[in-house]
C-alpha positions in Angstrom: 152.8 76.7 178.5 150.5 79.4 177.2 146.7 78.3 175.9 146.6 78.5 172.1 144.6 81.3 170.7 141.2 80.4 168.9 142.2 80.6 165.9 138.9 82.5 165.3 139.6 85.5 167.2 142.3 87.1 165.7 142.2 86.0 161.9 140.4 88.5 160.4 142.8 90.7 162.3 145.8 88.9 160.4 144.1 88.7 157.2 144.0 92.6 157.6 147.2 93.5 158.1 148.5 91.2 155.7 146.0 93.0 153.0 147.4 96.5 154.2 150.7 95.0 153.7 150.6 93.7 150.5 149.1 97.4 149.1 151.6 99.5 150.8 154.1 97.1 148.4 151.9 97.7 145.6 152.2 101.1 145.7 155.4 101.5 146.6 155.9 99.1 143.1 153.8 101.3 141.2 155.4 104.7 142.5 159.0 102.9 141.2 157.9 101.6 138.0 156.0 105.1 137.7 159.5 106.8 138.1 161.7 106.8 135.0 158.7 107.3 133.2 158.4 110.5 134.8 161.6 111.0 134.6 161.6 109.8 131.0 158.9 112.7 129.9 161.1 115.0 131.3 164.2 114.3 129.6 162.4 114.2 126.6 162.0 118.2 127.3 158.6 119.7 126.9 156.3 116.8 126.5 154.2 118.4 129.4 152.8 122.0 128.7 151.9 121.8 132.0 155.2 123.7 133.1 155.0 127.1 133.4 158.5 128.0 133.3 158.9 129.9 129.7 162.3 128.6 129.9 161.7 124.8 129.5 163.4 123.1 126.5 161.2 122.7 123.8 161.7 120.1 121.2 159.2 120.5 117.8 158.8 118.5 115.2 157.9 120.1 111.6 156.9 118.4 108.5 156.4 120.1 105.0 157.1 119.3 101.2 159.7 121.1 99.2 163.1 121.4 97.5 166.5 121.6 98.9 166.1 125.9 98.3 163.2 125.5 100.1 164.3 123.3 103.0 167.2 126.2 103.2 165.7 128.9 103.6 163.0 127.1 106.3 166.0 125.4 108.3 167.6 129.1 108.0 164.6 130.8 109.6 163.3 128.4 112.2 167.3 128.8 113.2 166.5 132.4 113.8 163.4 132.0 115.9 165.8 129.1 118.4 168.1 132.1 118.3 165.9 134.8 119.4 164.2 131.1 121.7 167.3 129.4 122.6 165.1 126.9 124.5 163.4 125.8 122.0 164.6 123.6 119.1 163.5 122.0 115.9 163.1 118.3 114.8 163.2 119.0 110.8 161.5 116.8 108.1 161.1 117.4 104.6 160.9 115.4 101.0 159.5 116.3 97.4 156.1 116.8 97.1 155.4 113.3 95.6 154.3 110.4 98.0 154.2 113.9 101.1 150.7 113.4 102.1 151.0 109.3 101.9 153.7 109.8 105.0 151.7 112.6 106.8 148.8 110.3 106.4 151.0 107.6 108.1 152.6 109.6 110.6 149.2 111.3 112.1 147.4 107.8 111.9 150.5 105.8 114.0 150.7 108.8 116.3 153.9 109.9 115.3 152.5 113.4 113.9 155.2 116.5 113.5 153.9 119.2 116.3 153.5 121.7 113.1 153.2 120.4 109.2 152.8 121.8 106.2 149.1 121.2 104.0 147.2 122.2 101.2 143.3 123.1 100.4 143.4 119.3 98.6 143.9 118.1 102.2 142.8 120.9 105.0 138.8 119.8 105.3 140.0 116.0 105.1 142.5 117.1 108.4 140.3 118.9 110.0 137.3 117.4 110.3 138.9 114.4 111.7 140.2 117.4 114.5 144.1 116.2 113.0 144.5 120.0 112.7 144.5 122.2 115.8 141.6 124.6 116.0 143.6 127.8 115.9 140.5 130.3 116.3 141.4 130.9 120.3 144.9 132.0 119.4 144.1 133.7 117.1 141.3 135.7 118.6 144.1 136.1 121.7 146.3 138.2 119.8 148.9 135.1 120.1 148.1 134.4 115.9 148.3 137.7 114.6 146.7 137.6 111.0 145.9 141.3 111.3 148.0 142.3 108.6 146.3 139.3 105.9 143.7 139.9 103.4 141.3 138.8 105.3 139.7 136.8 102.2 143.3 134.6 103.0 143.5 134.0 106.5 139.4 133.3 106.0 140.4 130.4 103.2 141.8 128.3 106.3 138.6 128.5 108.3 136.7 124.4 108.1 133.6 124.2 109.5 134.0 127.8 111.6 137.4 126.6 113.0 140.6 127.9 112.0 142.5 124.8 110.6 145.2 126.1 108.9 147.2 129.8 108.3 148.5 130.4 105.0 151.4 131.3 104.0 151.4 132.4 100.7 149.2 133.9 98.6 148.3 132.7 95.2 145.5 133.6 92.5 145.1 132.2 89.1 146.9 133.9 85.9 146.5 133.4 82.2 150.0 133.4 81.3 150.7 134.6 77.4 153.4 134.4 74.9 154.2 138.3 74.5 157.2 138.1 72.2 154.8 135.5 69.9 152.4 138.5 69.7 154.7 141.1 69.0 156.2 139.0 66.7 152.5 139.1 64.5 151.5 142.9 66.0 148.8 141.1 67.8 147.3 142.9 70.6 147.4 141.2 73.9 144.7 139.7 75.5 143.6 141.8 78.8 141.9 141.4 82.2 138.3 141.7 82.0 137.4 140.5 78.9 134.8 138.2 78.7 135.1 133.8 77.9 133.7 134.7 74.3 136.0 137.5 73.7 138.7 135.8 74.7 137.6 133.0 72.8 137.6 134.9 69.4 141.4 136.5 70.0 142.8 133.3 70.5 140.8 131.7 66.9 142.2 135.1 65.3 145.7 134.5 66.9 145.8 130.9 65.7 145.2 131.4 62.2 147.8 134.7 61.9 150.8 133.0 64.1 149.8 129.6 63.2 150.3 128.7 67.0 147.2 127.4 68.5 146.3 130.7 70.3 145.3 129.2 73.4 145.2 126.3 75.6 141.7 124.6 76.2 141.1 124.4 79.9 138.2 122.4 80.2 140.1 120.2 81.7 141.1 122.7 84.3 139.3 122.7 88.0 140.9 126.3 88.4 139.1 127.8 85.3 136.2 125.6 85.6 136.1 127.3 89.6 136.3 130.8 88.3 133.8 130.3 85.6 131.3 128.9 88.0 131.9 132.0 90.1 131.2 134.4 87.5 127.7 132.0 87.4 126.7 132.7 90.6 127.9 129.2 91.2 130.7 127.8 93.3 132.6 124.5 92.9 131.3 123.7 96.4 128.6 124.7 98.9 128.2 123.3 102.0 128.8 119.4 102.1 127.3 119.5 98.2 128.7 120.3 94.9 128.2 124.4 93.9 126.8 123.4 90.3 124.9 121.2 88.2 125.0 119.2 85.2 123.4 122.4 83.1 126.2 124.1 84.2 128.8 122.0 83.3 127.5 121.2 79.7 127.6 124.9 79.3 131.1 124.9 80.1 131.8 122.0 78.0 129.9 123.5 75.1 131.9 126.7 75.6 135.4 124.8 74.6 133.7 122.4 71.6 132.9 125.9 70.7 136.4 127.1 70.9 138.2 123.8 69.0 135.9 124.0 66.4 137.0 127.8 65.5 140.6 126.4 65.6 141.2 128.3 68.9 143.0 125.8 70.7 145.3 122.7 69.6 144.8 119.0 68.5 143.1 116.7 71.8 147.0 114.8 71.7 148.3 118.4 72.3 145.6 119.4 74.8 146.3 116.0 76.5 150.1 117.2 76.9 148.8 120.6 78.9 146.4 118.9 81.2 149.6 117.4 83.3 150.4 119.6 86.3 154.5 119.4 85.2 155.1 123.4 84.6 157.9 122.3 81.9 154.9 120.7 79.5 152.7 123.5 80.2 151.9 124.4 76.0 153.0 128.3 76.8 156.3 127.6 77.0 156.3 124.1 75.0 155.8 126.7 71.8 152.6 124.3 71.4 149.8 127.0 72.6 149.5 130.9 72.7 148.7 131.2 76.3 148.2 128.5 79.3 145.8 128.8 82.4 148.0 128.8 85.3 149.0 130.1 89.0 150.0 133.5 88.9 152.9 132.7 91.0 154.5 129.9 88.5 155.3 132.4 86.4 159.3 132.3 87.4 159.3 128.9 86.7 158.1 129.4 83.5 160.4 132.1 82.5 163.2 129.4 82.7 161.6 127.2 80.7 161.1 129.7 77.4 163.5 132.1 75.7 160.2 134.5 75.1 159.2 137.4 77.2 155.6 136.5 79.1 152.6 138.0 80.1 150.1 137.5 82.7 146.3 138.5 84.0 143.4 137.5 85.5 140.9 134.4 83.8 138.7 135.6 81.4 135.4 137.6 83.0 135.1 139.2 85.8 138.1 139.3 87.8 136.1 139.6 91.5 135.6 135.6 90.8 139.2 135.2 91.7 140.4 135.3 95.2 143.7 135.4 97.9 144.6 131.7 97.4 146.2 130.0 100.1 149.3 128.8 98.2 150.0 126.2 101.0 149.5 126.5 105.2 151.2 125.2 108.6 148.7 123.5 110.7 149.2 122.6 114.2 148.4 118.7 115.3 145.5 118.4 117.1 147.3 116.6 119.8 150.3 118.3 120.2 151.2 119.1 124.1 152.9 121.4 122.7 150.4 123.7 121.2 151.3 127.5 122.4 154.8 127.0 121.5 154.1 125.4 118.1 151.7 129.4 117.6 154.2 131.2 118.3 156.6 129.7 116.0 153.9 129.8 113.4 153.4 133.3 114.2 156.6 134.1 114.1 157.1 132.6 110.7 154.3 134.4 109.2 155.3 137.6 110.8 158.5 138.7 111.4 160.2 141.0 109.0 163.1 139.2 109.3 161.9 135.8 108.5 159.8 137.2 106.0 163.1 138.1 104.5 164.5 135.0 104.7 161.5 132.8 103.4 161.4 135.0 100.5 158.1 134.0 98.2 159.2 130.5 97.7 155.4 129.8 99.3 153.8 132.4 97.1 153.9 136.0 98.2 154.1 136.7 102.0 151.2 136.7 103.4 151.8 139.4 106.3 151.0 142.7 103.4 153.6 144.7 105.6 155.9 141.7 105.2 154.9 140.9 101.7 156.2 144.8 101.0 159.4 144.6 102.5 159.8 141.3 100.7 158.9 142.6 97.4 161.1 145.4 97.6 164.2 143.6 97.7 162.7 140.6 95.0 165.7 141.6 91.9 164.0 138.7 89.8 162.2 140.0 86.5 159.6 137.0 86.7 159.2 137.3 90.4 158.6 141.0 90.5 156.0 140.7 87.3 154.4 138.2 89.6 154.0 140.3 92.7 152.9 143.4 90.6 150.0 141.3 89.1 148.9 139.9 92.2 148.9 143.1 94.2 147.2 144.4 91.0 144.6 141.7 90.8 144.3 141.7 94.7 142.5 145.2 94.5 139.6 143.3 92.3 139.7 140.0 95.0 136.4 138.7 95.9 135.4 136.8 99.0 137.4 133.3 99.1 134.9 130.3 98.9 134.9 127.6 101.3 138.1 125.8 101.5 137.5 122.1 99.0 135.7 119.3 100.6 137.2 115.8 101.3 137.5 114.1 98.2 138.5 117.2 96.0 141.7 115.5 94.5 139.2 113.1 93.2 137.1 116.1 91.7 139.6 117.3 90.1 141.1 114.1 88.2 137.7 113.2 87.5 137.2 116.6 85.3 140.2 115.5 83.6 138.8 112.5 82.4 135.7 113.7 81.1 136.7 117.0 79.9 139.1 114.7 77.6 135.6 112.5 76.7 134.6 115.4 74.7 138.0 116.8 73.8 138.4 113.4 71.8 135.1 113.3 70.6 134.0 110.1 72.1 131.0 111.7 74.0 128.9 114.8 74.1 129.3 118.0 76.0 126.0 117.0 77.8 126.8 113.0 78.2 130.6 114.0 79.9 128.5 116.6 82.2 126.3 114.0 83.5 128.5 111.3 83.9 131.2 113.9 85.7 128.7 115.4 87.9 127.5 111.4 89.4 131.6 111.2 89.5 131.7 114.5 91.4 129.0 113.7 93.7 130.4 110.2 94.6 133.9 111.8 95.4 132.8 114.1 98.1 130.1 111.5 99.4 
């Protein structure tokens, strides 16, 4: 019979082995359980951008707002890039413009966000200073986002804070759209680029009382023609983190429109009312209701189907260097994509690529790529379209420098001038009371 072993000699031994025991299971546990999830982000195909095998599938997701033409002709192009790419593949999601930025909003928040998504200056700052957009200033300083062939006053009108949040893709200024057969009609001369507010202001009181159509619209109400305005100031609608004006300045401009509707320039408040929605078929141009509207230059097609009459466009009133290469829309990149040099390079590829260009057409506003944009233009066979595109290459000559792209809160800005403008459209307060109480309203907004 053998002695029995202290029990104190070898227990720490036992309770060694049994520790090293239970961690080898442990981590031969983990390593299984860690398994199909690696296998998992595998099979999901490109979910690592770690791989450098240019061949790995590639599954994007892209977002943007638009029609059914308009989803057409981007599902029509993106299929050209997977066939020139046939690893890489598309996820596509698109709906009207209404209730758009309510789901991106949702998506990038739950972390769900489309690798590449279609934005607007309402939105850009809001996305990118909360780094929801990708900083796209590396790629494009690489060569790998060529914007070489932009004006560079429109690839500069996606830059936030020094980073590149967003390239645009289209190009967009504003135009005073006129009622040519209505002045042909009367042998009234047409109103022309360069003229000044006052000027203006007098053809259209003259126009009114010979064709007994109000001869203009007022657009007091209008942040675009309060923008150039300000510009042709020395002013800006935004400077830094702060508003670009003051209360003086915006009683000016209110006193500049009293001025107008009490020389019979413009129509009735009700009527004016009716202009200030953003609907392009109650615009008073073509409603017969107004001699010329304050618009985007490249709405003009839309408008044309909404009239039987032949229309002109220009620049705003002033100096036409105020205006500048609008960014009609952009495609960002999510800031968290894994996916980020793939998501460039269809981006690029989009903005560059003659044959693409083709395809996309100006249904974003006109190509922002000026080789492309040519090419484009060439083939355009609409009468609208092409008026369009030979005003905006016209105006583009006179382009001054883009200002900073709108601060957070600039949808609020906007509706806010609405309702004030309309204060003193309607009588119920002064040009200098509406200032005041927009400019607190302003400030508050972007606060």
């Amino acid at each position: 019979m053998h002695p029995a072993t202290p029990p104190t000699a070898n227990a720490p031994a036992a309770r060694s082995h049994r520790t090293l025991h239970r961690r080898g299971l442990l981590r031969i546990t983990a390593a299984m359980v860690a398994l199909p999830l690696v296998l998992g982000a595998t099979a999901c195909g490109g979910d690592d951008e770690a791989s450098t095998d240019p061949n790995a599938k590639v599954e994007l997701s892209i977002f943007w707002w638009g029609g059914e033409a308009r989803a057409k002709l981007t599902e029509e192009a993106l299929a050209l890039y997977t066939a020139k790419h046939p690893n890489v593949t598309f996820k596509k999601t698109w709906q009207a413009n209404q209730g758009y930025f309510d789901k991106l909003a949702t998506l990038t928040a739950g972390g769900d966000a489309p690798d590449i998504f279609q934005i607007d200056d309402n939105y850009l700052t809001e996305y990118a200073s909360r780094s929801t957009t990708l900083d796209l200033t590396k790629h494009k300083d690489d060569g790998k986002l060529d914007v070489s062939k932009f004006p560079e006053s429109l690839w500069q009108y996606g830059v936030v804070d020094g980073k590149l949040a967003g390239v645009a893709f289209g190009e967009n200024t504003q135009g005073l759209v006129y009622n040519k057969s209505l002045l042909q009609k009367h042998s009234l001369p047409e109103p022309t680029t360069g003229m000044t507010w006052e000027a203006f202001i007098a053809w259209a009181a003259n126009a009114s009382k010979v064709t007994k159509v109000p001869g203009t619209m007022d657009p007091s109400a209008d942040y675009k023609a309060l923008w150039v305005w300000l510009r042709q100031q020395g002013k800006d609608l935004y400077k830094g983190k702060e508003l670009g004006f003051t209360a003086d300045d915006l009683t000016k401009w209110f006193e500049l429109w009293k001025g107008a509707r009490d020389q019979g320039a413009t129509p009735t408040p009700d009527v004016i009312h009716e202009g200030n929605a953003t609907d392009i078929t109650k615009q008073l141009v073509v409603t017969g209701k107004a001699g010329t509207s304050f618009v985007w230059a490249n709405q003009m097609p839309e408008l044309k189907k909404n009239t039987k009459d032949e229309l002109g466009v220009i620049a705003y009133p002033g100096d036409p260097s105020a205006q500048w290469a609008r960014a009609s829309m952009y495609f960002s990149v999510f800031g968290k994509t894994k996916k980020a040099d793939v998501a460039v390079d269809v981006i690029n590829f989009l903005a560059n690529d003659p044959e693409a260009g083709k395809i996309l057409g100006t249904d974003r506003g006109l190509p922002s790529n000026l080789d492309v944009r040519k090419t484009v233009s060439d083939s355009v066979t609409d009468p609208a379209m092409k008026q369009s595109i030979q005003v905006e290459n016209e105006l583009g000559a006179k382009f001054g420098p883009s200002p900073q792209v709108p601060l957070k809160g600039h949808s609020k800005v906007r509706s806010e001038l609405i309702k004030f403008a309309e204060e003193v459209q309607y009588g119920r307060q002064t040009p200098a009371q509406a200032a005041a109480a927009y400019y607190e309203a302003a400030k508050a907004a972007i606060a």
